[in-house]
N, C-alpha and C positions, 0 to 999 in steps of 0.2 A: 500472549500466544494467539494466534489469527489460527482460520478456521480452518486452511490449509498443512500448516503443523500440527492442528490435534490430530487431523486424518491420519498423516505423516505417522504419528506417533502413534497412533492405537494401529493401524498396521503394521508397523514393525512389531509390536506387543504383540499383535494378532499372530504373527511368523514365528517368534520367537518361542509362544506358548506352545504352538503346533509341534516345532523343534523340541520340545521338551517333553510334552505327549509321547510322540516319536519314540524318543530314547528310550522312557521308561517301558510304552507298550513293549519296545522290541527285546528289554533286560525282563519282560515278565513273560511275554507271551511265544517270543523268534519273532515277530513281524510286528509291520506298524499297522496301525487303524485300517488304513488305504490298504495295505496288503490284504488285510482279513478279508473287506470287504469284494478284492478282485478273484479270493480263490472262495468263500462264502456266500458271497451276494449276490450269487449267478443269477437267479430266475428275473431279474428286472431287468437287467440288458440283452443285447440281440448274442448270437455266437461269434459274430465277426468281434464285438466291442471286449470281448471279455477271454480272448487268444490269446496266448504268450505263447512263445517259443522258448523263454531263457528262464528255467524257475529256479528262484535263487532258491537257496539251502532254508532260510527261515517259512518261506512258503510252502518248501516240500513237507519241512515238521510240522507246519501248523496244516496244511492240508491230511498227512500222514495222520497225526493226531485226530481229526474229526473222521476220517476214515476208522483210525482201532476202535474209537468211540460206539459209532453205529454198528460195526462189526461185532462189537462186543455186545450191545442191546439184543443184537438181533441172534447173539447166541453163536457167531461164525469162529469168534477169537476169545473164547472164554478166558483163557490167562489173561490177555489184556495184550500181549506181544503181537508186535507185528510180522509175519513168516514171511516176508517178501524180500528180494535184494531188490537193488538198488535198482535195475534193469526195468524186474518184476511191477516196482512200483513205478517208476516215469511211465512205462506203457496204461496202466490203472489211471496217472493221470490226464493222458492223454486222450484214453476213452471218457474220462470225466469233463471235457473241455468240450466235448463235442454231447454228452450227454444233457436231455433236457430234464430234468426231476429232480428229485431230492435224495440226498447221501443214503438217506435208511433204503429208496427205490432203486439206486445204484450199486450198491450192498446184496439188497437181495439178485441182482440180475447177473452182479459181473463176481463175485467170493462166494 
């Protein structure tokens, strides 16, 4: 094997494992690693880098989710249920996209 096909090969491995990550992240959690980190990872990139306009279905639950979370810390949604429609919540994360701070700061300011 020359030193050109190991590369070859440990990147396809390298793709392949990611594809696999992937699947399970998204059968455990609604979204993949990369997902998590574009609707949770905010404070390290600029606002331009970190806009969507199209949120798929996995991002809204796993955003929705860390939203009931803080909600519920901070005492806003004691059952644990989220009281928002569908509407309710895209506008929530649309102020979230433009907002700078952290979910428990965005909790208290915007529920």
């Amino acid at each position: 094997m020359t030193e050109k096909e190991t590369i070859k090969d440990l990147e396809q491995q390298a793709n392949n494992t990611r594809q696999l990550m992937d699947r399970l992240n998204r059968a455990a959690y609604g979204m993949t690693f990369d997902e998590a980190l574009r609707i949770g990872g905010k404070s390290d990139r600029p606002k331009k880098e970190r806009k969507s306009k199209d949120m798929g279905e996995a991002c809204m639950r796993g955003w929705l989710y860390r939203l009931s979370e803080a909600a519920h810390a901070a005492g806003k949604w004691p059952d644990g249920n989220v009281p928002l429609t569908e509407e309710e919540a895209q506008q929530l994360y649309r102020l979230w996209e433009e907002f700078d701070g952290s979910m428990a700061e965005f909790v208290g300011k915007y529920l």
